[in-house]
C-alpha positions as CSV (number, residue, x, y, z in Angstrom):
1,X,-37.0,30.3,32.5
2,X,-40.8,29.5,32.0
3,X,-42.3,26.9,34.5
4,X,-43.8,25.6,31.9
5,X,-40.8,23.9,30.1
6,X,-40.3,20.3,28.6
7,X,-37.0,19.5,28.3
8,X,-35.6,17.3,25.9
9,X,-32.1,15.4,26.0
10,X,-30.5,15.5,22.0
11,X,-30.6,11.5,22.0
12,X,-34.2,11.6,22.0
13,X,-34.5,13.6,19.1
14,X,-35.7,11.1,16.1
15,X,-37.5,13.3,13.2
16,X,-37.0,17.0,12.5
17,X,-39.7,19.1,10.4
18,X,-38.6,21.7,8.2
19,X,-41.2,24.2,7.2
20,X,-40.1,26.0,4.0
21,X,-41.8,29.7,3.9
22,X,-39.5,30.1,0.5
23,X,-42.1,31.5,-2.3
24,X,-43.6,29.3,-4.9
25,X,-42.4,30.4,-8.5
26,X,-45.5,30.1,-10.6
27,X,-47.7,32.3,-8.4
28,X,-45.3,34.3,-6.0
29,X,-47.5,32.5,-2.7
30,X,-45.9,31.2,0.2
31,X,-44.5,27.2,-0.5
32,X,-45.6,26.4,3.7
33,X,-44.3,23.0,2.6
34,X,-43.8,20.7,5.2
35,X,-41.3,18.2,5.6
36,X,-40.6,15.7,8.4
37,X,-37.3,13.9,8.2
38,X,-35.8,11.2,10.6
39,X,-32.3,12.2,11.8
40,X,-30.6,9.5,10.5
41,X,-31.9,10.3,6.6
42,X,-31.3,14.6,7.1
43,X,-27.8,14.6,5.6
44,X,-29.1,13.5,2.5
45,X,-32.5,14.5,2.6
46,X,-32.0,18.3,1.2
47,X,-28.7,17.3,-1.8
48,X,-29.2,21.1,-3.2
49,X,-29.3,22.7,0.2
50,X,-33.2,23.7,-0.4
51,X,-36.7,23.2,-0.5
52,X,-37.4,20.6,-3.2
53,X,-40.7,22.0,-4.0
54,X,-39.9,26.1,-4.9
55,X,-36.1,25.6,-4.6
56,X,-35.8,28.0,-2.0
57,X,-32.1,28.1,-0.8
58,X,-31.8,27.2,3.3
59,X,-28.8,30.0,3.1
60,X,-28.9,33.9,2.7
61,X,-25.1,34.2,1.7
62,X,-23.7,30.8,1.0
63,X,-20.3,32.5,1.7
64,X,-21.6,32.7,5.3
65,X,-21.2,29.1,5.6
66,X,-22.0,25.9,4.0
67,X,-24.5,25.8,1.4
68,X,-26.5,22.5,3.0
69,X,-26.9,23.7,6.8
70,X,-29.6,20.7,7.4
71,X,-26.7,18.3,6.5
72,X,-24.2,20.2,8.9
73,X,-26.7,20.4,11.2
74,X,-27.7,16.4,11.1
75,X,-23.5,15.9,11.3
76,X,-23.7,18.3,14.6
77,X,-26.2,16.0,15.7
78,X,-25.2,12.9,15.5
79,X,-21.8,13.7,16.8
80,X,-23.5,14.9,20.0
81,X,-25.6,12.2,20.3
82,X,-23.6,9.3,18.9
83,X,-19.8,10.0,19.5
84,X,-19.9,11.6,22.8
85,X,-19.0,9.8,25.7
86,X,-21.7,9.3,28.6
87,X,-19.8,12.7,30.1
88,X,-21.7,15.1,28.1
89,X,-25.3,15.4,27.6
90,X,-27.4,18.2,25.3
91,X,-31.3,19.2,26.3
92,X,-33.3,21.3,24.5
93,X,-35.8,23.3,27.1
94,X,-39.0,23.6,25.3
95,X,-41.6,26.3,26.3
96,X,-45.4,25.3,26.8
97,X,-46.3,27.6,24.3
98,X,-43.9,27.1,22.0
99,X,-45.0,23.1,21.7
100,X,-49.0,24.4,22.2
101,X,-48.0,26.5,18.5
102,X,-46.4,23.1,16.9
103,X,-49.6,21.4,17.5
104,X,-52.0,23.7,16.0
105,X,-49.7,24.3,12.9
């Protein structure tokens, strides 16, 4: 592991960003739309399991899985962070260069 690491516990964790790289329908670019959403509103923020600018699905084979993974993902969350008793505790490790990327994006 990098010495350079920030490490994160799961209840800190207040706003996701979601970056669609879907491709815009009208001229075939990249969408690069940008969306930051508070943890508490991510269930519901994405209702057709895409980007609501190109409509990019989130899922390759909806079979896979199901077809709104941010709204799993937000249920994931919040059981870790709000059902689970004070036994358990999720971090994320975060490489230096990984968060020195975020910033200039």
């Amino acid at each position: 592991m990098s010495k350079n690491m920030l490490r994160i516990s799961a209840k800190e964790l207040k706003t996701i960003r979601v970056k669609c790289k879907g491709t815009l329908p009208h001229n075939r670019q990249t969408c690069d739309m940008i969306y930051e959403v508070s943890l508490d509103r991510l269930a519901n923020a994405f209702p057709k399991g895409g980007c609501p600018q190109c409509n990019t699905s989130y899922m390759n084979n909806v079979a896979a899985g199901p077809q709104d993974v941010l709204s799993e993902f937000a249920r994931c969350l919040e059981i870790l962070t709000v059902h689970m008793n004070s036994t358990l505790e999720i971090e994320f490790d975060l490489p230096a260069q990984a968060l020195e990327k975020s910033t200039h994006s």
